[in-house]
C-alpha positions in Angstrom: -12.7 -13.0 22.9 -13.7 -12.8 19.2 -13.3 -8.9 19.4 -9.9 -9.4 20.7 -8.9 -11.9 17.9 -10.2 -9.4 15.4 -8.5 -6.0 16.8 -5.0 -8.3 17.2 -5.1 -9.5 13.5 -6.0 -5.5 12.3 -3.1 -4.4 14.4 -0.9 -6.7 12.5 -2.3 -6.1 9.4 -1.8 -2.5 9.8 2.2 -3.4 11.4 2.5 -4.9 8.1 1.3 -2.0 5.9 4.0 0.0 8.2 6.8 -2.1 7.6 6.4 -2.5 4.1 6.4 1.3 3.7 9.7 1.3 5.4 10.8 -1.5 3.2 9.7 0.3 0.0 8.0 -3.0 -0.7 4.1 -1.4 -1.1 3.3 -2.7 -4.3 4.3 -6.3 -3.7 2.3 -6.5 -0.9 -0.5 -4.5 -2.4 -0.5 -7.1 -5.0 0.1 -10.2 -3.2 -3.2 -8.7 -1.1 -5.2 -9.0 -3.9 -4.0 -12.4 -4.6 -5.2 -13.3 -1.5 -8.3 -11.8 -1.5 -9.2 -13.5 -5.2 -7.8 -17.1 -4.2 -10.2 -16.9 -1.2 -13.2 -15.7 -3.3 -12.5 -18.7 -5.3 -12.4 -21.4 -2.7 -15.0 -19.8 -1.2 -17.6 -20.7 -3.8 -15.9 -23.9 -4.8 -16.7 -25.2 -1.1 -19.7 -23.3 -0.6 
């Protein structure tokens, strides 16, 4: 089941990449992806 989670959140992760190219909205989402990424970093080692 946890493979199927995984593969499901990549699809839409990939959807959203798709969209966004359509949209001509790549470098907010480029950029509100690396938000992401830092902010989770962060809380990661203030709860670790």
């Amino acid at each position: 089941m946890n493979g199927f989670r995984s593969f499901l959140y990549q699809l839409a992760k990939i959807l959203g990449d798709i969209n966004a190219i359509k949209k001509g909205k790549v470098g907010r989402r480029i950029g509100r992806r690396i938000a992401g990424k830092a902010t989770g970093k962060g809380l990661g080692k203030l709860f670790k």
